[in-house]
C-alpha positions as CSV (number, residue, x, y, z in Angstrom):
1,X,-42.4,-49.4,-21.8
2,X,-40.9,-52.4,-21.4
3,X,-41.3,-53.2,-18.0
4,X,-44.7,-55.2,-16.9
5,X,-46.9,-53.9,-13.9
6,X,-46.9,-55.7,-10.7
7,X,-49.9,-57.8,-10.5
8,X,-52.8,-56.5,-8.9
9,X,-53.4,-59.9,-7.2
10,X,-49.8,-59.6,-5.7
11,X,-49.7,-56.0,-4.5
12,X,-52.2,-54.1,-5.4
13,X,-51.3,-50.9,-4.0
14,X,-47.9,-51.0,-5.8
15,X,-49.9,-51.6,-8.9
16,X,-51.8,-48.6,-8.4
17,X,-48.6,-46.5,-7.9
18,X,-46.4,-48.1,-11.0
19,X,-49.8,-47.5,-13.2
20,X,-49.9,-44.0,-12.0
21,X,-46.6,-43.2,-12.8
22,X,-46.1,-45.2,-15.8
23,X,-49.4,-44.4,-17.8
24,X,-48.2,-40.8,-17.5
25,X,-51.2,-39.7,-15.2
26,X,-49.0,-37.9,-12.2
27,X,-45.6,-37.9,-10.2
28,X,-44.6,-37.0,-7.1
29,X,-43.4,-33.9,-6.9
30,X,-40.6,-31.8,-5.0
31,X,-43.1,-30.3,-2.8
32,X,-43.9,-33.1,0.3
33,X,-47.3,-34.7,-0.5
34,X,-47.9,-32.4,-3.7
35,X,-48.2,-34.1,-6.9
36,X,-47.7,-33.1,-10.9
37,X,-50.6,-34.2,-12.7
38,X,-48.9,-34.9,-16.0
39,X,-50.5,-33.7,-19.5
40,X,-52.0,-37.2,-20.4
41,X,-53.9,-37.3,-16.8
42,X,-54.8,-34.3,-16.7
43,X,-56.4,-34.2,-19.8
44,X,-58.6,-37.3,-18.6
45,X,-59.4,-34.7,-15.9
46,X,-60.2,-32.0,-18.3
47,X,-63.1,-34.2,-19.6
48,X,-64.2,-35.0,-16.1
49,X,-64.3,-31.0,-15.4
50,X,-66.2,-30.5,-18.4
51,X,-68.9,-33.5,-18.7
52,X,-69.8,-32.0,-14.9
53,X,-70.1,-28.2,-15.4
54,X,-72.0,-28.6,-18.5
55,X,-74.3,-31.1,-15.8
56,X,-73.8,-27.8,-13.2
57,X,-75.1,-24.8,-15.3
58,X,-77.6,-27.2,-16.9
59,X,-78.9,-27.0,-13.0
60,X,-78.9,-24.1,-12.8
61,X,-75.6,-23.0,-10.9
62,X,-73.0,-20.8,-12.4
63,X,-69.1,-20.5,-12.0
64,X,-67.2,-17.8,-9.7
65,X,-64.0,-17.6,-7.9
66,X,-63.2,-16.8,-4.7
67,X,-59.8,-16.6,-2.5
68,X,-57.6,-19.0,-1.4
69,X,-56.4,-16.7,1.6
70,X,-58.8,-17.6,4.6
71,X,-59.0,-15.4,7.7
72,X,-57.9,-17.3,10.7
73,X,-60.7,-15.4,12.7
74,X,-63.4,-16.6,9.9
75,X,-62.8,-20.4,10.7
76,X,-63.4,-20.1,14.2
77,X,-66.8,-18.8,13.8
78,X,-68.6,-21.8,13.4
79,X,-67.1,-24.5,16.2
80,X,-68.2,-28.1,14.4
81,X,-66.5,-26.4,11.1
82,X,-63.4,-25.6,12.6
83,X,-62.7,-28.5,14.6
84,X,-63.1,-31.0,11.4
85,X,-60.4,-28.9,10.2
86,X,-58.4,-27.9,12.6
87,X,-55.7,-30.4,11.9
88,X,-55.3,-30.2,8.9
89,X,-54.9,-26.0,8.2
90,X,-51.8,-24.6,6.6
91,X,-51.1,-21.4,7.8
92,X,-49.5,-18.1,6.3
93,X,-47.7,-16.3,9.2
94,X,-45.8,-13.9,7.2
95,X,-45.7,-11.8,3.9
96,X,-41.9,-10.9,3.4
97,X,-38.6,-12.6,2.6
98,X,-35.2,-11.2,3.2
99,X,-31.4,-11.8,2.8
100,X,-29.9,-13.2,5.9
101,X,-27.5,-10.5,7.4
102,X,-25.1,-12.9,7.5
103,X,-25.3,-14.2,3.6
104,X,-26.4,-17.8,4.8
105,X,-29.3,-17.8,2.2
106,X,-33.1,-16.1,2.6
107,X,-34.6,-16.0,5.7
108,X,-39.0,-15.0,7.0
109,X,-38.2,-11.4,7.5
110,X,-39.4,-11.1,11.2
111,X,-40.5,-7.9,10.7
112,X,-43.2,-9.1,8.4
113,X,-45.7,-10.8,10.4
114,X,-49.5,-11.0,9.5
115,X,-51.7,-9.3,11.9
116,X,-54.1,-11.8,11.9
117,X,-53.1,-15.5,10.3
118,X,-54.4,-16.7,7.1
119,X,-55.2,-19.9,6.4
120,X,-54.8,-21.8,2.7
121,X,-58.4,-23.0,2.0
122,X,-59.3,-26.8,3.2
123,X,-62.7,-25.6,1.7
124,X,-64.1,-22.5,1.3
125,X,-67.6,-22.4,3.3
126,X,-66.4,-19.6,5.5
127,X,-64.9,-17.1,3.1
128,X,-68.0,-17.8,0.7
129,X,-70.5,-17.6,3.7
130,X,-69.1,-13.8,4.6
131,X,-69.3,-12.8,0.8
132,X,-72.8,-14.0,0.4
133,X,-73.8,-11.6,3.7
134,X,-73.2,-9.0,1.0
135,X,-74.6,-10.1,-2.0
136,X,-77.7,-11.9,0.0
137,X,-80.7,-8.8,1.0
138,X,-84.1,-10.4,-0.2
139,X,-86.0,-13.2,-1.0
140,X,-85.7,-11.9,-4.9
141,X,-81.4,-12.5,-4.8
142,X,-82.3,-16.5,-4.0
143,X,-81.4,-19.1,-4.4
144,X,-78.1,-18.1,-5.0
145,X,-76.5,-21.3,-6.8
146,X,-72.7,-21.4,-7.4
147,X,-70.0,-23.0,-7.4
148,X,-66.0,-22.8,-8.0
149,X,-63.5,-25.2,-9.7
150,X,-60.0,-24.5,-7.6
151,X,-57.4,-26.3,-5.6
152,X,-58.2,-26.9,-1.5
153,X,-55.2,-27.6,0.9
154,X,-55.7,-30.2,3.5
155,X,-52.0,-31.3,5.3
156,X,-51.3,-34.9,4.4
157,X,-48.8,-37.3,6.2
158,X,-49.2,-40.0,4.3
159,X,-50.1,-39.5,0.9
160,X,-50.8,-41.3,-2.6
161,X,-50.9,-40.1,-5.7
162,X,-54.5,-38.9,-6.4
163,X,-55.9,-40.8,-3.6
164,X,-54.7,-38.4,-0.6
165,X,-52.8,-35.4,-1.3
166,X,-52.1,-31.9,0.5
167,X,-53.2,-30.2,-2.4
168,X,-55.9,-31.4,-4.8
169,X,-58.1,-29.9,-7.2
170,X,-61.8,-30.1,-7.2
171,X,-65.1,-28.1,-7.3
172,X,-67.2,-27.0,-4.5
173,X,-70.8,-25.7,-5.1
174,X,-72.0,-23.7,-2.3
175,X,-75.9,-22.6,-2.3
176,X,-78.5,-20.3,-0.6
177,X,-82.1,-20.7,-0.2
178,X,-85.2,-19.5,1.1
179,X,-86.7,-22.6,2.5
180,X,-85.4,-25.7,4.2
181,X,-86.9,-27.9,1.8
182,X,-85.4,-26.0,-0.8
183,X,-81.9,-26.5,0.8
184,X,-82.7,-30.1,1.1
185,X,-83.7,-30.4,-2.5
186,X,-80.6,-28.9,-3.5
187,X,-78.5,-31.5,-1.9
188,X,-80.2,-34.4,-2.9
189,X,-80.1,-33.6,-6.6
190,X,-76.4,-33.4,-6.5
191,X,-76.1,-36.2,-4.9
192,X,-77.9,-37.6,-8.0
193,X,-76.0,-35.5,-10.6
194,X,-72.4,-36.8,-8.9
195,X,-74.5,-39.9,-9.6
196,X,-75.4,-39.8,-13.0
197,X,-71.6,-38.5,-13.8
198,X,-70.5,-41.5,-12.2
199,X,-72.3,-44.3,-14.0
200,X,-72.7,-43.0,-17.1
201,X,-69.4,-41.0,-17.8
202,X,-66.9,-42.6,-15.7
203,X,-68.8,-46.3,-16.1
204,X,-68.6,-46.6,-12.5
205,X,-71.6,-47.7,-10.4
206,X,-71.8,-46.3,-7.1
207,X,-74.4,-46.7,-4.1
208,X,-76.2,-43.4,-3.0
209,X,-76.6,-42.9,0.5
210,X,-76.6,-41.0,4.0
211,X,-73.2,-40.5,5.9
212,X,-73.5,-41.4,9.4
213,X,-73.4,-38.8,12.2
214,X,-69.4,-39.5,12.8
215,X,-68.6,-39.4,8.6
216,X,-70.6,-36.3,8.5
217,X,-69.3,-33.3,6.9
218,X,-67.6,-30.7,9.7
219,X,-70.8,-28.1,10.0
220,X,-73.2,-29.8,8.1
221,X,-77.3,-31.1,9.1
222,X,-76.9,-34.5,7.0
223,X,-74.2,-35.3,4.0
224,X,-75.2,-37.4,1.2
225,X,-72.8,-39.3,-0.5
226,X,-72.1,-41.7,-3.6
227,X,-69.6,-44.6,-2.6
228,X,-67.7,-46.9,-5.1
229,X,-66.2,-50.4,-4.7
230,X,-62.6,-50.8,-6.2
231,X,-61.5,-54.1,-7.5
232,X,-59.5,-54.6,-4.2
233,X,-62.6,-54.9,-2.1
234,X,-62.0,-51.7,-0.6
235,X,-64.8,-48.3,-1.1
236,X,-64.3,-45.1,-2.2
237,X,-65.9,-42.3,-1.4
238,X,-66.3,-40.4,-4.7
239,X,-68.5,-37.4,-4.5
240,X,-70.5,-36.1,-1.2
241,X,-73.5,-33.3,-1.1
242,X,-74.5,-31.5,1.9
243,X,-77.1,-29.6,3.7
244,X,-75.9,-27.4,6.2
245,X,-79.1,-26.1,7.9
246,X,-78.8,-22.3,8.8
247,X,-75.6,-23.3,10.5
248,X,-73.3,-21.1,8.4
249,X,-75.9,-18.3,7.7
250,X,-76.2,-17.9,11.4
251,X,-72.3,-18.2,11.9
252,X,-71.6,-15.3,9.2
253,X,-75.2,-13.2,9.9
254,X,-76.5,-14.2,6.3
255,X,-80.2,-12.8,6.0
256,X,-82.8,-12.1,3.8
257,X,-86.2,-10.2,4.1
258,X,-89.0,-12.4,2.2
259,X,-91.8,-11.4,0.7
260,X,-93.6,-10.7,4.1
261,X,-90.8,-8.2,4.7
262,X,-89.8,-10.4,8.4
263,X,-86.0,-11.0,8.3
264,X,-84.8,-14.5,8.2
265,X,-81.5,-16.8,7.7
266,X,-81.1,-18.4,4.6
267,X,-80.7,-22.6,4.4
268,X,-77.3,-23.6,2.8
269,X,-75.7,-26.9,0.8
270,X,-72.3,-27.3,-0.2
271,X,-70.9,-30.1,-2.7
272,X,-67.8,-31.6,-3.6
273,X,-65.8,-33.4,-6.0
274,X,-62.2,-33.9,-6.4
275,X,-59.0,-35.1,-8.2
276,X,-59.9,-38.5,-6.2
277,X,-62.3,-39.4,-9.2
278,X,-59.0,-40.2,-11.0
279,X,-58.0,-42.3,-8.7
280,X,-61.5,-44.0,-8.5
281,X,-61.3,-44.4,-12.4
282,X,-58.3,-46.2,-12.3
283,X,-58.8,-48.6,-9.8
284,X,-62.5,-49.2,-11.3
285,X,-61.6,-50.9,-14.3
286,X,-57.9,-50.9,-14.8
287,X,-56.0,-54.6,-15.3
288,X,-52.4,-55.7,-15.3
289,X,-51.6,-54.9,-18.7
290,X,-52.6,-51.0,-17.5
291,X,-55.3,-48.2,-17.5
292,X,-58.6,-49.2,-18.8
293,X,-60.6,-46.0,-20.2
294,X,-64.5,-45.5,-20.5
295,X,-64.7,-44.3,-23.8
296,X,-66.4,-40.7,-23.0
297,X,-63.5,-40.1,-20.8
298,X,-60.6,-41.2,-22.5
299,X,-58.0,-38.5,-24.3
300,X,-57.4,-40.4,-27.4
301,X,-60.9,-42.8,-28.3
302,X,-58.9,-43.8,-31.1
303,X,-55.0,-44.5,-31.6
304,X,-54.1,-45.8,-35.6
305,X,-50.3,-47.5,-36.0
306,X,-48.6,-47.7,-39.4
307,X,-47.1,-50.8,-39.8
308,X,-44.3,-50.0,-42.9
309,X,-40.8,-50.7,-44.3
310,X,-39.8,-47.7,-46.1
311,X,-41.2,-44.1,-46.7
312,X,-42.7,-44.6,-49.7
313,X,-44.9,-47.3,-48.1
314,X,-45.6,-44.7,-45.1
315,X,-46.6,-42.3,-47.4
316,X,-49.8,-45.0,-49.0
317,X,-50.6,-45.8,-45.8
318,X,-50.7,-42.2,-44.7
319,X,-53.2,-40.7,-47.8
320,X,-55.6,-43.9,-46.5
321,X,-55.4,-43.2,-42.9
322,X,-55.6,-39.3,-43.3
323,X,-58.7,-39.8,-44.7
324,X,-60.3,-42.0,-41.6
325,X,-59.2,-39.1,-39.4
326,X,-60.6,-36.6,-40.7
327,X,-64.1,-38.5,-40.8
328,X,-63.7,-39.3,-37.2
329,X,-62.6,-36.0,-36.5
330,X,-65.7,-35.0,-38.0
331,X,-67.9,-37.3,-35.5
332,X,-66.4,-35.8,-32.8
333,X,-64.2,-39.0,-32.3
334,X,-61.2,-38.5,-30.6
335,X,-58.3,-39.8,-32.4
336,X,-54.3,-40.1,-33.0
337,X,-52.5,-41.5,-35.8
338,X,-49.3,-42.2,-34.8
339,X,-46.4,-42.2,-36.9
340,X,-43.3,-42.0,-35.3
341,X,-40.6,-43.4,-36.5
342,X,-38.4,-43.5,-33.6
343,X,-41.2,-45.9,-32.1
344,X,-41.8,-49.8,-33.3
345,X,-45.0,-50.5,-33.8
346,X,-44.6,-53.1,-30.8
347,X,-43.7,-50.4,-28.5
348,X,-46.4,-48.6,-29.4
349,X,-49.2,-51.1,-29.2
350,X,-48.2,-52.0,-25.5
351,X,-47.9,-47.9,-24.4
352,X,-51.4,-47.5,-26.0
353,X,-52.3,-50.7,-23.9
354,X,-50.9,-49.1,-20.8
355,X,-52.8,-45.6,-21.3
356,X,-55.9,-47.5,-21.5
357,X,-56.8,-46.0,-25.3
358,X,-60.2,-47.8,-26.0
359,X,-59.8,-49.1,-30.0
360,X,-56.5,-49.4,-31.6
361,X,-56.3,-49.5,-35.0
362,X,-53.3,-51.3,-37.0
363,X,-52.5,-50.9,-40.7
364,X,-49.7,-52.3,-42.9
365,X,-48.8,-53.3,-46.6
366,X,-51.2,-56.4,-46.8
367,X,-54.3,-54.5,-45.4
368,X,-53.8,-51.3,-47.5
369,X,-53.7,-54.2,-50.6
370,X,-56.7,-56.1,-49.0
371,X,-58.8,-52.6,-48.0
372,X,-58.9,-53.7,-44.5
373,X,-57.8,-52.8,-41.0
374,X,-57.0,-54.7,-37.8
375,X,-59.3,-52.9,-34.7
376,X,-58.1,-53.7,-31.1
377,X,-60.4,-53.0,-28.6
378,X,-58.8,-52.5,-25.0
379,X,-61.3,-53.9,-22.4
380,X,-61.2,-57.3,-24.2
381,X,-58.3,-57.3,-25.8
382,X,-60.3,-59.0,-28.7
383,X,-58.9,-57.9,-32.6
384,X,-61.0,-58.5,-35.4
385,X,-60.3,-57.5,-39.2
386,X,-62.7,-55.2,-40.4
387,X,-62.9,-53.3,-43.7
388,X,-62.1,-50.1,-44.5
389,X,-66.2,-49.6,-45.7
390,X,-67.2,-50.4,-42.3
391,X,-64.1,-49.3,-39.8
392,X,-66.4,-45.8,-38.9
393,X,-69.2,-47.8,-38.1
394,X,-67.4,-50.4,-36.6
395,X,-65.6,-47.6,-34.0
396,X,-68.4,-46.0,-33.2
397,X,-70.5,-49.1,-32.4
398,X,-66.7,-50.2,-30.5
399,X,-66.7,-46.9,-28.3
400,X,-70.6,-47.4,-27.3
401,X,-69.8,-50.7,-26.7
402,X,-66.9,-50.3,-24.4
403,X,-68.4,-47.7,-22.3
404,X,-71.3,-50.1,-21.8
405,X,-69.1,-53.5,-20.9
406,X,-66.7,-51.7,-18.6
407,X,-69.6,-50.6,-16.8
408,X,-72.1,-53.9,-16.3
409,X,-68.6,-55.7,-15.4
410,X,-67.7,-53.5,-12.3
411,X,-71.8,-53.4,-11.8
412,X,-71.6,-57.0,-11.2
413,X,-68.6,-57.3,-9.1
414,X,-70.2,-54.5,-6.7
415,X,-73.5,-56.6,-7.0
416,X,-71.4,-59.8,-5.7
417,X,-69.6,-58.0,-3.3
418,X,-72.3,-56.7,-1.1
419,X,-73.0,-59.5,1.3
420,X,-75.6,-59.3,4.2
421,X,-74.4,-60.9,8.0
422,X,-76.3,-60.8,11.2
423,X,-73.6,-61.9,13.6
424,X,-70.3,-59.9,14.7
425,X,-67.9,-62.6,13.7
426,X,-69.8,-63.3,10.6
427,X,-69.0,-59.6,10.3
428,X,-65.2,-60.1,11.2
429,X,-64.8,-63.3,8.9
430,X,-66.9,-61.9,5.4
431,X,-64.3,-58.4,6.2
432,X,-61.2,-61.1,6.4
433,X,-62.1,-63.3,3.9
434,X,-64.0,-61.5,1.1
435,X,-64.1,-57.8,1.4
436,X,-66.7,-55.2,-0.1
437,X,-69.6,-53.8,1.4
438,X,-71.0,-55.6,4.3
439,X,-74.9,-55.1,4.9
440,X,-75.4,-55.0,8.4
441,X,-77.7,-53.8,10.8
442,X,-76.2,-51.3,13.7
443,X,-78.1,-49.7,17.1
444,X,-77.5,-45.8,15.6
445,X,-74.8,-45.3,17.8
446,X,-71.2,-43.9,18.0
447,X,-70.7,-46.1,20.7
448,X,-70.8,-48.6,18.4
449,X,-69.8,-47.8,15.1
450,X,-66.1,-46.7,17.3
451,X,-65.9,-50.1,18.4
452,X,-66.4,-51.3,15.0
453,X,-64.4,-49.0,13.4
454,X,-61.3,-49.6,15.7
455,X,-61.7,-53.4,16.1
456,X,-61.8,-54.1,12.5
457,X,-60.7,-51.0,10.1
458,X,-63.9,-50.7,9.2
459,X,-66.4,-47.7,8.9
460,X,-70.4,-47.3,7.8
461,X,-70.1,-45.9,4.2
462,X,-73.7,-44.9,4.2
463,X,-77.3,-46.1,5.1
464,X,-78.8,-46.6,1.6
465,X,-80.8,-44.3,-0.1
466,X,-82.9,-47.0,-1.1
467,X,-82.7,-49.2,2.4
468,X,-85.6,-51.1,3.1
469,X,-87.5,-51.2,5.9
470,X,-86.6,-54.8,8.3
471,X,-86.8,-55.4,11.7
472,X,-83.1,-56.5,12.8
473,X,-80.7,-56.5,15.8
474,X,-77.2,-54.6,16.0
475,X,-74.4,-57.3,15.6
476,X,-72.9,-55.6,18.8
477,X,-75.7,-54.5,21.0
478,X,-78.0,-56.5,19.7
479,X,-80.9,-54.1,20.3
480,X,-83.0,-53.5,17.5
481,X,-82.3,-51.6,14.5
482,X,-84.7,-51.0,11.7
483,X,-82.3,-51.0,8.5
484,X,-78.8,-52.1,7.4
485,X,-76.3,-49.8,6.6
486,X,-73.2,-50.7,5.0
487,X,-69.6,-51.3,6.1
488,X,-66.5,-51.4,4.2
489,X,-62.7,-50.9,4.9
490,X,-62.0,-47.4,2.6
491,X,-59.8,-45.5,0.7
């Protein structure tokens, strides 16, 4: 614990890696581009998981499972799908090992090749799509509105913990409807939940917002997206909602006979979030001295450090603090006394500091005599002596607090970091210079946004949900253009 962080402002990507690993969150593991999420992060992700399923089957959707094992012949069935995958498909070949005849070690047995090749799920539209031509007959069976928490593999060269891996967990909701405008329904109010979980869980404000046709989703009509700012200037796609047309219900022969008895193919949406949210989290509000936790997602709310010489001090401390626990235990308050004694309180203040607990609570010989504690709260680093009357009331008010501060300070660095150009250097030099998202307007075209993309590193994150209408030209073409979308360099 003793070692500091590098400073964001002097590498900010090796800060993110030494927070990663040092706040417990993950490792590398022995597996190339795999990572161990370690108890402590996945525990934040355990809360993630949860605050969003309760948000799912309050929508209506419920939870099933499906296999990992993909078909080789499945993916090729619908060609846009396919070739946005294509790349990045691990495939099983074989099902047997076998001793080398010659003792070297084990060896594929040769004798135990697949038929037909599977392929380890990027995503699971295709396998789904052929179940649902089973369970989908009439108008009565929809919509059909699921989705599946698993792991997805997607081969990674170069990877970061979190960020990009081979294998990440996630959730993908995959629905069936009747109607397009049902389908289109669908995605947008993900799009909004994804939203809602952002802001008000993970304190992170986000823009909502159309993909472009290049960032589209391999298969789908139109993807809707939320994207982030991190503190580096960069975006981050954290959460993106799809509607897929009939695309995949023509591809895998879904139909359904409605109420008119004529047969017709059903309209589809998938949705998506992943591990990535962890990564987003971190590099949201995090500082130097470590992680920075919204309250509602943080393991421990609470951490409380005896500060004693001798056990028979401990033991007074301990029949007071036992007695806070339990009461915040009670209020559904998170919290951890710690009382190690292989630990100095010092080395325990600054790992707390490091795992981002929100309110820290210190108590020792003077403030068992005086009836008070000393309450650290972790965004601010402010400490303040409060009584042991009001210390309940004080946390809670603390947590609220928190959550709310941690939010309206990223709000107002994305609000500052949103800057509007109408020129192609002015482009270039606000990119150079400053970072965020850059408002521009663009003709519409691939054309274009390729140029853009491979002159400068960066891509259109979205056209706003909430883009006005204005008359503008394209800071390439210059023809006209009738909003501004936004640009950023991305994670």
């Amino acid at each position: 614990m003793g070692k500091k962080l590098t400073k964001r402002s002097e590498d900010y990507s090796k800060w993110y890696n030494e927070l990663v690993v040092g706040a417990d969150l993950a490792e590398n593991s022995g597996v190339r581009g795999c990572m161990v999420i370690k108890p402590y992060g996945f525990a934040i992700w355990e809360k993630m998981q949860a605050a969003l399923d309760k948000m799912f089957k309050e929508t209506g959707h419920e939870n099933a499972y499906f296999p990992l094992f993909i078909p080789k012949s499945y993916l090729s069935k619908e060609a846009s799908h396919v070739e946005g995958f294509a790349k990045e498909c691990a495939v099983v070949t074989h099902y047997r090992l076998k001793n080398a005849d010659d003792g070297s070690g084990i060896i594929v047995d040769p004798e135990a090749k697949l038929e037909e090749e599977l392929i380890v799920r990027p995503t699971s539209e295709t396998i789904i799509w052929d179940t649902y031509r089973r369970w989908i007959q009439s108008y009565r069976d929809l919509p059909l509105l699921i989705n599946q928490w698993a792991n997805v593999v997607r081969w990674e060269m170069r990877t970061r913990l979190f960020l990009r891996t081979a294998e990440f967990l996630w959730q993908e909701g995959h629905t069936a409807h009747a109607t397009e405008k049902e389908a289109i329904e669908e995605a947008e109010q993900m799009m909004n939940v994804y939203a809602e979980f952002a802001e008000n869980h993970m304190a992170m404000p986000v823009i909502k917002g159309l993909k472009s046709e290049s960032e589209r989703f391999a298969g789908a009509v139109e993807t809707y997206c939320i994207e982030a700012l991190m503190q580096d200037g960069k975006a981050l796609q954290a959460g993106t909602s799809h509607f897929l047309g009939q695309n995949f219900a023509k591809a895998f022969d879904v139909k359904f006979a409605n109420k008119e008895g004529k047969q017709e193919h059903v309209w589809a949406t998938s949705w998506g979030v992943s591990t990535r949210l962890m990564g987003a989290l971190i590099m949201t509000h995090s500082d130097d001295n470590g992680l920075v936790l919204p309250p509602k997602l943080a393991p421990i709310q609470v951490v409380i450090v005896p500060i004693y010489k001798g056990l028979e001090q401990l033991d007074a401390i301990s029949e007071k603090v036992n007695l806070l626990v339990k009461e915040l235990r009670s209020k559904g308050i998170s919290v951890k006394y710690d009382n190690r004694d292989t630990h100095k309180p010092g080395f325990k203040f600054n790992e707390y500091e490091l795992k981002g607990v929100p309110v820290r609570l210190a108590i020792g010989q003077r403030d068992l005599a005086n009836g008070t504690y000393e309450v650290a709260r972790r965004d601010t680093l402010e400490k303040h002596t409060v009584s042991m009357d009001e210390v309940v009331d004080k946390i809670e008010f603390l947590l609220e607090d928190i959550q709310n501060n941690i939010y309206q300070k990223a709000f107002d660095f994305k609000a500052s970091n949103i800057t509007e150009v109408n020129s192609y250097e002015e482009f270039k030099s606000v990119l150079e210079e400053k970072g965020g998202f850059i408002s521009a307007h663009w003709d519409g075209t691939i054309e274009t946004e390729n140029r853009i993309k491979e002159e400068t590193k960066a891509t259109i994150r979205c056209v706003p949900i909430d883009a006005k209408i204005e008359e503008g030209s394209c800071i390439i073409t210059g023809k006209t253009s009738n909003k501004r979308v936004l640009f950023a360099k991305a994670y």
